[in-house]
N, C-alpha and C positions, 0 to 999 in steps of 0.2 A: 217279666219286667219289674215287678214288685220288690222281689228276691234281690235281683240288679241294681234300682235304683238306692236297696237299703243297703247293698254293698257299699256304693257312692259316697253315701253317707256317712258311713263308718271308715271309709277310706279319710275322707275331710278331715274327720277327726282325728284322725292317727288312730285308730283299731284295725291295722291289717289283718290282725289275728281273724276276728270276727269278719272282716270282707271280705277274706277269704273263702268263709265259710259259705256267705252268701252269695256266691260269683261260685262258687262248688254246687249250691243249689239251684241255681239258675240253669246253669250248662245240667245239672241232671235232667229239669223240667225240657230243656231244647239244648241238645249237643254238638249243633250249629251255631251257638248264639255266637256267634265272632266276638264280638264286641265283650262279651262278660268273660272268654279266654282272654282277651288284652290285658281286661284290667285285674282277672285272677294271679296273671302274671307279673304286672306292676307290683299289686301286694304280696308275693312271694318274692319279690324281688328286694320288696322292701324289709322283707322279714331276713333278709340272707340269705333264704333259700335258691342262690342260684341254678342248681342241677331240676329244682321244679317250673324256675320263673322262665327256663329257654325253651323248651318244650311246650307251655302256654304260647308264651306269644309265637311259636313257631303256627303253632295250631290255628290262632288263630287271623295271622296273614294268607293260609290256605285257605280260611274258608269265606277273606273279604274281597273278591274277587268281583260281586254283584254286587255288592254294598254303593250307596251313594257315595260319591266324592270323599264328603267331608269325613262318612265314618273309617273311608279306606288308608285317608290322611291321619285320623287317629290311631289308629290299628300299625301304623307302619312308623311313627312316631315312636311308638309305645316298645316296638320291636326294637327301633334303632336306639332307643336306652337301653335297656336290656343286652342287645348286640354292644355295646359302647361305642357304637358309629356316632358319634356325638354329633357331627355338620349335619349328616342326613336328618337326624333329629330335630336339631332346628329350623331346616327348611322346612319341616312335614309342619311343628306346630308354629311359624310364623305363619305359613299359610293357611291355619287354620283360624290364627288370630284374624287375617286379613277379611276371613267370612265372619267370624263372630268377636267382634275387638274387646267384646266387657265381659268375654266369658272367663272368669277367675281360675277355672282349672287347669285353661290353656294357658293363659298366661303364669299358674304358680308352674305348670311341668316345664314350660319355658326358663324360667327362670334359674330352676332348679337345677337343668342341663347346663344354660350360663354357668352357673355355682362350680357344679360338677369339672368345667374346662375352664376354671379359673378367669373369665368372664365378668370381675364383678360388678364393674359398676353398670355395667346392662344387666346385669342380675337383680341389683339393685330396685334399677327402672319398673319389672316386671313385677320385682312383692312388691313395690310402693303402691302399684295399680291396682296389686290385688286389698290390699288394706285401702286403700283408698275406695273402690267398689265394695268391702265385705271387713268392716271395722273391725268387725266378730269373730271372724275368721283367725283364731290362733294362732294357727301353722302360717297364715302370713305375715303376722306381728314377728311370731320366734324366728322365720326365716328370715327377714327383714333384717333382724337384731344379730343373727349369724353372720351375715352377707361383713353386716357393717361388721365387724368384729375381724375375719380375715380378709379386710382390707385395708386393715389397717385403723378404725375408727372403735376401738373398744368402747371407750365411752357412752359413744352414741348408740351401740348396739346395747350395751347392756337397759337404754334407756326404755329401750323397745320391747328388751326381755321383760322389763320391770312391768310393763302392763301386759304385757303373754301371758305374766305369771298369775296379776292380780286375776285378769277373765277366765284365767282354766281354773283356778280357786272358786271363781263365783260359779262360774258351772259346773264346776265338780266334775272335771276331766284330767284325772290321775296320767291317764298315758301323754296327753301334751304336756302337763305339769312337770312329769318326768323329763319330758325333751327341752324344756326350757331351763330347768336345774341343770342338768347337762351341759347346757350353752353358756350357762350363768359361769358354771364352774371353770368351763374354759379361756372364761372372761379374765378372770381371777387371777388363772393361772397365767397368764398374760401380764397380766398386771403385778405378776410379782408379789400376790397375797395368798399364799400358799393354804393357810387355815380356813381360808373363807372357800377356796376351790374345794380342798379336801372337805369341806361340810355341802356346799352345797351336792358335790359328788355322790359322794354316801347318801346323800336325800332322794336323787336321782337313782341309785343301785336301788334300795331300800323302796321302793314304786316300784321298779320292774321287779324288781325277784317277787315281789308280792304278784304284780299283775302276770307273771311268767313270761316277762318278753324278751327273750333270749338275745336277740340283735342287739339290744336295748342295754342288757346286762354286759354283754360283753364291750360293747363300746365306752359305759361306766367304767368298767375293769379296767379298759386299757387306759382311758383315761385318769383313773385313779394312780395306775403304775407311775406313770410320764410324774405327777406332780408328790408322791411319795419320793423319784426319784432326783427332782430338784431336790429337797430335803436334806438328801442323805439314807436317806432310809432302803439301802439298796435291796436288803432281803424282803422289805415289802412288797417292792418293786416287782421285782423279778415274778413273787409268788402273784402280784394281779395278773402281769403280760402273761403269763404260763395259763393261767384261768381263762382270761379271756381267748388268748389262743385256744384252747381245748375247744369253747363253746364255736366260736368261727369257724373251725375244721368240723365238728360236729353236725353245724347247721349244713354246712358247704358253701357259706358264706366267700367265696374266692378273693373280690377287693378286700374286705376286711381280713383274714386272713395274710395276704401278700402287706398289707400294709401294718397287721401288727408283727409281723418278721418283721420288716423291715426297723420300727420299735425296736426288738427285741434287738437286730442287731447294733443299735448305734447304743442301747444302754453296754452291751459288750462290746464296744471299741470303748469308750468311755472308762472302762474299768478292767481297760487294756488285755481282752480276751479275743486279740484279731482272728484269731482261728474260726473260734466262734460266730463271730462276728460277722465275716467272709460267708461261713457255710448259710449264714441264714439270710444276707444279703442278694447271695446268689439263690436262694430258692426263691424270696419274695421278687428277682428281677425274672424270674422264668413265669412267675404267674401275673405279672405286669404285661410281659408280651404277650402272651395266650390272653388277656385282657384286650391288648389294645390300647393302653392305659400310658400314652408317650409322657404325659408328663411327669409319672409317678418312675416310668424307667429312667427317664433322664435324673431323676434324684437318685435314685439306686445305684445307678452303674459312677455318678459322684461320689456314694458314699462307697464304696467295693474301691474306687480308683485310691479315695483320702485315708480307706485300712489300710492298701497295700504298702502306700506312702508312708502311716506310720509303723508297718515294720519294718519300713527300712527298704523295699524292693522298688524300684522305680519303675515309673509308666510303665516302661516300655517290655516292660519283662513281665507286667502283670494278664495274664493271661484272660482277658475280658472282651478279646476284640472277636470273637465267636458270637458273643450274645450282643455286640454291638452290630454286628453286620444280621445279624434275624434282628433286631429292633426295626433299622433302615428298612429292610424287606417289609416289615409289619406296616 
């Protein structure tokens, strides 16, 4: 329990690395702990390690079978992130809210699945409650400030960032610090101040490559690509998406991965390489479905329809309608 609870901890703070470890040590001390496979799985999940995070929470909905209610509703929750059953997800932690309504973890992983299915202004709702109960709490400031930001309210998000940033500075937590430069920079790049996305960027690389957080890194990357390649700067470009790519496939990071193909291929329709552009379209919309991920393939098989369109092939000839009938299925 010790071991677990300091996993917890470390989890809050954004150190999956380190929760890891301790949710590793936990399950050595008891190999049954259900509950410390859930969340070993969550932080592997959150690292990109997807090929280690389905196999944890696999393990550990076998072995919540006697568990009380509440813990088999976490446990099954935790699965159905991981699984990308997004619905199932939020039923297991609204009802978990329903027992415990101020509990800030239920409500940030709430949230966060909001987030995730584009949900935002109920995503919204969920960090406000969690900063509202836990002012201190970072990851609820910076997610807060995220939320607002891909909804449309950049301003207001950045507003949010701005004290995420000043509290991970006063407490000296490098890895939130990272995820909020991150966020800052995405602000930016939104906003059409390309200099200030590109520095806060690089501020955000420069923390994880120091702290070695690979997810971390490569999300910098791809983000660095995207606003090098408003620029003009296309061989910059190309050379982060190709980087980050590497570390995605590396980690086996599968969303991240399918989604910087997908990157990858709209910088090549842009710079009129449809071939290119097509082959990597179509890999990112194969690991969309194997995802589960509908709204990430409804952008795909858009961007696949608007290549073929600009080579000139029309709808009806473009050969897409195979992975639109397994989408349907899915």
């Amino acid at each position: 329990m010790r071991e677990y609870n300091h996993g917890l901890e470390e989890m809050r703070a954004g150190k999956n690395s380190f929760a890891a470890q301790s949710f590793q040590m936990a399950i050595k001390e008891d190999d049954r702990f259900a509950l410390a496979y859930s969340k070993l799985a969550q932080a592997y999940s959150d690292l990109g390690q997807d090929e280690d995070a389905e196999p944890a929470a696999q393990r550990a909905v076998a072995l919540s079978a006697s568990l009380p209610m509440q813990e088999r509703y976490l446990i099954q929750a935790g699965y159905d992130r991981i699984e990308k059953d997004f619905p199932k997800a939020i039923d297991a932690y609204q009802n978990l809210i329903k027992v415990s309504p101020d509990n800030t973890d239920y409500l940030y992983d709430l949230g966060t699945v909001y987030e995730t299915t584009g949900a935002y202004d109920k995503a919204k709702d969920m960090f406000a409650k969690v900063v509202e109960l836990d002012p201190k709490r970072i990851a609820g400031l910076r997610s807060l400030g995220r939320v607002q930001i891909e909804s449309g309210n950049t301003q207001a998000g950045l507003e949010y960032l701005t004290r995420a940033q000043a509290l991970s500075i006063e407490v000296r937590d490098d890895s939130e610090r990272a995820q909020v430069l991150q966020a800052m920079g995405v602000a930016y790049f939104i906003l059409q101040r390309p200099d200030d996305a590109l520095k806060n960027l690089q501020e955000s690389l420069d923390i994880r490559t120091k702290l070695g957080l690979k997810k971390g890194i490569a999300d910098s990357l791809q983000m660095i690509g995207s606003a090098y390649d408003s620029t003009g700067k296309s061989d910059l470009a190309l050379k982060n998406y190709n980087q980050a790519l590497a570390i995605r496939r590396e980690l086996g990071d599968k969303q991240g991965t399918a989604n910087v193909l997908s990157d990858l291929g709209d910088f090549y329709v842009e710079h009129g390489k449809y071939d290119d552009a097509l082959r990597l379209f179509k890999e990112s919309l194969e690991s969309q479905i194997e995802l589960h991920n509908q709204q990430m393939q409804g952008q795909v098989l858009n961007n696949i329809g608007n290549t073929y369109f600009s080579k000139g092939i029309t709808r009806t000839h473009a050969p897409i309608s195979s992975a639109r009938c397994r989408s349907a299925k899915n």
